[in-house]
N, C-alpha and C positions, 0 to 999 in steps of 0.2 A: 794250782789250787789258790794260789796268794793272788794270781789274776781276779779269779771270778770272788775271792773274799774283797777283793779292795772296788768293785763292781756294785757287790752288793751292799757295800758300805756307802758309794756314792751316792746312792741311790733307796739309800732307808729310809723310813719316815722320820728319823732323827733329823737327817741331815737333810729333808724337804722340809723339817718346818722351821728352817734357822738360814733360809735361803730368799732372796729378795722375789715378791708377789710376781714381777717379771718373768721370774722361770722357774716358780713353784708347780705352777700348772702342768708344764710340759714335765717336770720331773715327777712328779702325781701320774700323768699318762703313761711312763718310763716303767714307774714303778710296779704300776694296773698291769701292763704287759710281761714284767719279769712274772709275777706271780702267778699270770694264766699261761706263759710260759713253761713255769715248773710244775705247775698243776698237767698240763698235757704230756708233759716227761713222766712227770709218774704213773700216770693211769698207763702210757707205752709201755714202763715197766713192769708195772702190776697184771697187765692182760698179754702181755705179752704178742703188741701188737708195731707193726712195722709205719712209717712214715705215710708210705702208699694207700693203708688202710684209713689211717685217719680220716675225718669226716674235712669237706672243703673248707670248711670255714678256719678248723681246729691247723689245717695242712698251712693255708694261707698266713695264716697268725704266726709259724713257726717258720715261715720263709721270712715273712719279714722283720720277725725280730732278731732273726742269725745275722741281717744286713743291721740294723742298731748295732747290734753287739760291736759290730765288725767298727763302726766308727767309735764308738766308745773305747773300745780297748788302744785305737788308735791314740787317742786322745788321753788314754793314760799313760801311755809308751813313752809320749813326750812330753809330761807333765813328769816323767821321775825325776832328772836333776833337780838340785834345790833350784829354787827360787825359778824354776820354772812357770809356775803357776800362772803367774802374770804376765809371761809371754803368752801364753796359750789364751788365756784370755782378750789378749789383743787380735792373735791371730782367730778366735771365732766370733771375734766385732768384727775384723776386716773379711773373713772368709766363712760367713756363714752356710752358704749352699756344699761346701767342702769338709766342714767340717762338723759341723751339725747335723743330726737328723731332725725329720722332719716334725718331733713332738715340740720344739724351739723353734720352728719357722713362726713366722707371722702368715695371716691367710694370704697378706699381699703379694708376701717373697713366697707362698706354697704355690699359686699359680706364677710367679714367675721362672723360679727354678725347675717347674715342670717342661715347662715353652724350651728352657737352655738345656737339660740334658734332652729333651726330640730332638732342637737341631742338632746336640750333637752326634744322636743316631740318623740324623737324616744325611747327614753328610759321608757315610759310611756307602749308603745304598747304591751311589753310580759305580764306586769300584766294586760291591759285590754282582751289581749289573753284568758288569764291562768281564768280570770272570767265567761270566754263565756264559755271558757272547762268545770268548774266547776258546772254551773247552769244550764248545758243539760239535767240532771236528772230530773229537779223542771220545766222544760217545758211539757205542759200536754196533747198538740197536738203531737202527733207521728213522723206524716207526719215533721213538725217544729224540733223535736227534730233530727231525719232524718240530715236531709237539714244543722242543727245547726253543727252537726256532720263532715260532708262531705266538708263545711264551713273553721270549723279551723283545719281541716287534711292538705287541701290545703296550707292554708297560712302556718303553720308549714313547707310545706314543699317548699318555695315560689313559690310558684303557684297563679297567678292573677285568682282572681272568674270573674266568667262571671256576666255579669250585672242580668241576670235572677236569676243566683241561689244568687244576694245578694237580689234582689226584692221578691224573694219567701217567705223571712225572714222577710218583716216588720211588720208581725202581731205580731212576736215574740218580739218586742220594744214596744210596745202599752201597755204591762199588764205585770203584775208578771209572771217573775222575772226580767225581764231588763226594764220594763216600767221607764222612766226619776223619777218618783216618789215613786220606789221601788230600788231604787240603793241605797244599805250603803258609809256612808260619803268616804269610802277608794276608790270608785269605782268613786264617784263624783269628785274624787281631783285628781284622773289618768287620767279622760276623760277633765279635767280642763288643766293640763299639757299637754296633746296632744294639744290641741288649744290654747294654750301659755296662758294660763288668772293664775292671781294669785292664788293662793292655801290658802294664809294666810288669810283666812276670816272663818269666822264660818258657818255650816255645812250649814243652812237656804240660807243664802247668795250666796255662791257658791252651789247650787241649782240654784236658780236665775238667777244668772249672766249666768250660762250654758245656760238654758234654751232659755235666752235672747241673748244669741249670737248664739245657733244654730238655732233661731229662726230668729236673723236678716241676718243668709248667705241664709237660704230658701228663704227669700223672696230678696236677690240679686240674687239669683239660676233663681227663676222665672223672675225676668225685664232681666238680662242676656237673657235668652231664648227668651223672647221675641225681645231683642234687635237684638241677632244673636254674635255668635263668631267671626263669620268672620269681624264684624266691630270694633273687636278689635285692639288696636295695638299690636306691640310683646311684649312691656312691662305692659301691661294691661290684658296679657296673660297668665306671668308670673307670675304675681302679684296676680292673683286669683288664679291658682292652688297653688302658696304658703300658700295663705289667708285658702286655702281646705285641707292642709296637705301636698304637693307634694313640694319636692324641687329642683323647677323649676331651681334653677341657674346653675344645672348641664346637664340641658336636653335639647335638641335642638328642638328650639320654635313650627316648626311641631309635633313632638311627642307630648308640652304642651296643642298643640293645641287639638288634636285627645283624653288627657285623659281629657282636661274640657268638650267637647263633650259627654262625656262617662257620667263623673261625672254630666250633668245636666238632662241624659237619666234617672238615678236612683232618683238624689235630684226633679225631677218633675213629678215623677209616686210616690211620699210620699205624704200624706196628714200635712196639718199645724199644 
């Protein structure tokens, strides 16, 4: 309770209008969001409706303000000794992408910080490759083992799969060997890195957490669908296929458009 009171004290309109023009704005955006925040927790309350039900827009806005919260409460963790203050301050001069959210970025550091955490999902992707290659063997359907094959020849050699032949494969994620509950911790913490979530938790946890995150973009996958791409805008367009792995800040908003299309054809022919 002393967490979320000393949250929304940082973050009053008291304490934005005695705050230097440099990052009043970004606290004004902080603020806009806690309050459409707790506006969406109540009506959850009041109707007595679940996360999954929410409308896309309403879902998205409460995924990304659970990640603010998450660096914020960081940042007050280490702001309690005295006279810590001014450490912290130094450290989010020197370590802005780390410890800031994105309502304090500058436009210049918001596409650069975008480009540094891709690569550093990109650099995930050969070892989850090199896993797929590896447990072809331990798959006990033929036809799957086949198809698993034919799979990571392609991307090897970058070749985009067709939607079908990546749909032919989801039985082979449901059980031994790549079922979410047969992956070794080294597998769970590559597939953790692709979707930028920390790594530093023990093996239980980061299970978890996986889980629960690729669990809550299926069901943005699904109110998406339901909602229609097309009532997108270009930055809400971009911002999912980023959120999906793709980085959109180098692709011209048509084409982002055409692979979230793609990408909801597969994410809603999966079961939950």
């Amino acid at each position: 309770m002393g967490n979320t009171i000393g949250f929304w004290n940082v973050i009053s309109p008291a304490s934005i209008s005695c705050t230097p023009p440099s990052q009043k704005a970004g606290l004004q955006k902080l603020w806009a969001d806690a309050k459409k925040s707790r506006r969406i927790k109540a009506d959850m309350v009041k109707h007595n409706v679940k996360f999954h039900q929410l409308s896309y827009r309403e879902m998205e806005h409460l995924r990304q303000f659970r990640r603010d919260v998450t660096k914020c409460f960081f940042l007050g963790i280490i702001s309690i000794p005295p006279f810590a203050n001014y450490l912290v301050f130094l450290l989010m001069y020197l370590f802005p992408r780390q410890l800031l959210i994105r309502h304090f970025w500058t436009p210049k550091q918001q596409i650069d910080f975008l480009h540094i955490y891709h690569d550093i999902r990109k650099k995930s992707h050969p070892e989850v490759l090199s896993y797929l290659e590896k447990v072809i063997p331990l798959i006990s359907d033929e036809g799957l083992r086949w198809h698993m094959t034919e799979l990571c020849t392609k991307i090897r050699r970058g070749t985009h799969p067709a939607i079908q032949e990546i749909l032919a494969l989801r039985k082979s994620f449901s059980n031994h060997p790549l079922g979410m509950n047969q992956l070794h911790a080294s597998q769970i913490k590559a597939l953790s890195r692709a979707m930028l979530l920390t790594t530093y938790l023990p093996s239980p946890l980061l299970r978890h957490r996986l889980k629960t995150h690729t669990t809550v973009i299926h069901q943005l996958d699904k109110a998406l669908a339901k909602l229609g791409i097309n009532q997108l805008t270009d930055q809400e367009v971009k911002s999912a296929c980023y959120l999906r792995g793709l980085n959109s800040t180098l692709i011209a908003e048509e084409r982002c458009r055409t692979w979230l299309a793609e990408w909801l054809q597969i994410s809603c022919n999966l079961k939950g």
